[in-house]
Each structure stands twice: as C-alpha cells, then as structure tokens.
C-alpha positions as CSV (number, residue, x, y, z in Angstrom):
1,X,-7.0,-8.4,-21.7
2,X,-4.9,-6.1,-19.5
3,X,-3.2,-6.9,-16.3
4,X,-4.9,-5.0,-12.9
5,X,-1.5,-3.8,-12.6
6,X,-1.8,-1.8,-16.1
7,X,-5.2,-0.8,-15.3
8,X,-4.4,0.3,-11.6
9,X,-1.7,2.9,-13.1
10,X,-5.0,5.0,-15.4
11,X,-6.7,5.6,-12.4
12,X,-6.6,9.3,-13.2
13,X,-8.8,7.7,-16.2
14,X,-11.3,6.1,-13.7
15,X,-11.6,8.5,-11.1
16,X,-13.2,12.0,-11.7
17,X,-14.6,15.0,-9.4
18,X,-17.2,17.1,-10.3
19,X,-18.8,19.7,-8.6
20,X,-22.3,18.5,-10.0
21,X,-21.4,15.2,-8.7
22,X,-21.5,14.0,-5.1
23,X,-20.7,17.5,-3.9
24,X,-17.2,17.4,-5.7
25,X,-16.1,14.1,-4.4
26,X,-13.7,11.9,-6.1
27,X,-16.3,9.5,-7.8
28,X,-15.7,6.7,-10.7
29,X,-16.4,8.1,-14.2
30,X,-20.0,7.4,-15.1
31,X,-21.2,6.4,-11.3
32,X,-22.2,8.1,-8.4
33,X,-20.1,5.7,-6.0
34,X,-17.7,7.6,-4.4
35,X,-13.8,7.1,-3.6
36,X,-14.2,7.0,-0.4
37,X,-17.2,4.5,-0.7
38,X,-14.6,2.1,-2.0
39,X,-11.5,2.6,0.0
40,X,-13.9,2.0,3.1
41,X,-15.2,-1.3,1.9
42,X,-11.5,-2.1,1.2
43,X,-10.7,-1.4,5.0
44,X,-13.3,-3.1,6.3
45,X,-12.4,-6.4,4.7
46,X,-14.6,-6.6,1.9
47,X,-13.3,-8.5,-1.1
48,X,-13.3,-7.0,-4.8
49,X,-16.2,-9.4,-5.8
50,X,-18.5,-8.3,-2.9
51,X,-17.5,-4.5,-3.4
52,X,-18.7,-5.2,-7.6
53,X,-21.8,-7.4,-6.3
54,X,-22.6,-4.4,-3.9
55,X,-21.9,-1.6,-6.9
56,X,-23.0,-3.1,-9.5
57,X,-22.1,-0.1,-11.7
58,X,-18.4,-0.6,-10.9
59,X,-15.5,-2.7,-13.0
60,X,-13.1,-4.4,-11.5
61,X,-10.6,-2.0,-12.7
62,X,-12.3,0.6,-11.0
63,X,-11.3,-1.0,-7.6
64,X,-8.1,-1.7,-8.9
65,X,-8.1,2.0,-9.5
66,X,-8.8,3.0,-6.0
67,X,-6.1,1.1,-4.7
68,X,-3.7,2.8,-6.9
69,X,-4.9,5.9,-6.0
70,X,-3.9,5.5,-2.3
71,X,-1.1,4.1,-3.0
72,X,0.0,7.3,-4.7
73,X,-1.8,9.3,-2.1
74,X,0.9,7.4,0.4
75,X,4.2,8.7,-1.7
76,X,6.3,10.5,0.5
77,X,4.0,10.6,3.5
78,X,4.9,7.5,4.9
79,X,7.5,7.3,8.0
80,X,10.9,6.3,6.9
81,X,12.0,3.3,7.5
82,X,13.4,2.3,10.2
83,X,17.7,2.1,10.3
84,X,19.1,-0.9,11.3
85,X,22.1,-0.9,12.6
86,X,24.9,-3.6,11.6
87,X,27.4,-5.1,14.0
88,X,30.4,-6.8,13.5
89,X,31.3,-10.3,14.9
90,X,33.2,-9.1,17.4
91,X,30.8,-6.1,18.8
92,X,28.1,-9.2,18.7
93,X,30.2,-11.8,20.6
94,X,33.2,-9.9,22.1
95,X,36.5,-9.5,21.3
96,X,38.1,-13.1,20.5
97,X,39.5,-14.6,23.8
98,X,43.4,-14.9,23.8
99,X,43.9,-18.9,24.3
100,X,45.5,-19.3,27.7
101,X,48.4,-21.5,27.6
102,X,49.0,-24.4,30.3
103,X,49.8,-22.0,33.5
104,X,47.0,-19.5,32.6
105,X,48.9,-17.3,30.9
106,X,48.4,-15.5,27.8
C-alpha cells in the first residue's frame, strides 16, 4: 500500500481533460466528476469519506490528487512572507543605564 503522500505527487496520473468530457474540464480519469467538483466540497468542509460516499466512482487517491494539484496550482503565486524584523536587546529595552553612584553621579 502507498502513502497519500506518494499518491498525491501522480496526480497528473489521476487528473485528465478532455474536450469530449465535461466540456474540457479537468476531470478524474475514468469519471465524469470534475476538479472543481472536488476542490469545492474540500472548501466547504466536507471530509474525504463524505466526498467518496457522495462520488462513489472516486478513490481516495483521487482526492488526495486534487489537493496536490492546488497545491501546485499555489507555487509561486502566493504573497511572500512577511519580514520580520529582529532587534537587539538594547533597541528592545534601551541602552543599559549607567549605575549612579552615591551623589547621583555617573
């Protein structure tokens, strides 16, 4: 049995377009349920086992597929992250205070 993970990186395996099919859409090989079908239900909250109950032509990989596939979809077309800037000790808490001796001197 493979991992999801090794499954989720064929999805170029799992998902096909055809013109014949759906109009072009990205589909799952040997289904009519589209791509988008999927990635929908995924939004909305449902759960892999109520997406394969609700498509009953669909594997599990073939979820795992879709999620893959927008994660690639995402590669370099997310915002960067954000910079944080560092500080040192001193630029959090001040400069050290010089110790004042008995008659409030430095």
């Amino acid at each position: 049995m493979s991992s999801p993970r090794n499954e989720a990186a064929k999805y170029k395996d799992r998902i096909v377009r055809d013109r014949r099919i759906c109009g072009g859409e990205a589909v799952f090989k040997g289904t009519r349920v589209t791509l988008t079908t999927v990635l929908a239900s995924l939004a909305d909250g449902d759960s892999i086992e109520v997406i394969l109950r609700d498509f009953p032509s669909l594997a599990p990989q073939d979820v795992h597929a879709a999620i893959a596939y927008a994660a690639a979809c995402t590669v370099g077309k997310l915002p960067p992250r954000p910079h944080f800037r560092t500080f040192s000790r001193n630029q959090i808490y001040g400069e050290p205070r010089r110790m004042l001796g008995a008659r409030g001197r430095a």
